[in-house]
N, C-alpha and C positions, 0 to 999 in steps of 0.2 A: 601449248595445248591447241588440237586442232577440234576446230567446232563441225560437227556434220551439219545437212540441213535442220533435223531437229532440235538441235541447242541451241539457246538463246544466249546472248549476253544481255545483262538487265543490269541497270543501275534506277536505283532509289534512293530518291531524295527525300529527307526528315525535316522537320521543324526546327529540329531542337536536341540538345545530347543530353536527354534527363531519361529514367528508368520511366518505363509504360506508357499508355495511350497508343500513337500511330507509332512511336518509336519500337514499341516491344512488338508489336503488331508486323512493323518490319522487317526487325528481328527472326520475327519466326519464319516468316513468308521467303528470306532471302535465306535462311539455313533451307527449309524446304526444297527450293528451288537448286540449290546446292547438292544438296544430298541427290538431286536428280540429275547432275550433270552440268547444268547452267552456269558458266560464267556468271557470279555475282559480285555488285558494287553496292554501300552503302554510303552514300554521300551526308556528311554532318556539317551544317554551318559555322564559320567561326566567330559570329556574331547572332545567335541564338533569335526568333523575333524580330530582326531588325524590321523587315518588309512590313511584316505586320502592324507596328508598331510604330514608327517613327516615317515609313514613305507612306503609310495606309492612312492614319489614323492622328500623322503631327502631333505625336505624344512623345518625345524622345526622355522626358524625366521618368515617366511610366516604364518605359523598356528600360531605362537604366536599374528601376527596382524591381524588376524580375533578373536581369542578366549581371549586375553584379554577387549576388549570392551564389552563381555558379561558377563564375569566373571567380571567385576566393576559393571556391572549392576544387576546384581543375588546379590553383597552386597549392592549393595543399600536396593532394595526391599524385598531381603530373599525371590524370587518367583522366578520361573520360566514362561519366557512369554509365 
């Protein structure tokens, strides 16, 4: 695909791969930006929180009890919500 000067490539980056807040929010903004021509990327972590949580805040048992309930749920389904 070739880009003229006015198309962007954009990539966004999320927190987290869980339904709503910034995630849905980006969701709509990068279909948006799609539907207008844009090159778009959605970048998801594979370790959900980690930054915030364990190099911010030296709480690594805390991120474990928010990011293991997701990660049981990613084997269940082999998706990301």
């Amino acid at each position: 695909m070739v880009l003229n000067s006015s198309m962007k490539s954009v990539g966004i980056v999320v927190p987290a791969n869980i339904r709503g807040g910034p995630e849905k929010a980006s969701a709509i903004l990068a279909t948006s930006l799609a539907d207008e021509g844009h090159s778009v990327s959605i970048f998801v972590p594979i370790l959900p929180w980690y930054f915030y949580f364990v190099t911010l805040n030296r709480n690594p048992l805390l991120w474990l009890r928010y990011v293991i309930p997701i990660f049981r749920q990613w084997l269940r389904k082999r998706e990301f919500a």
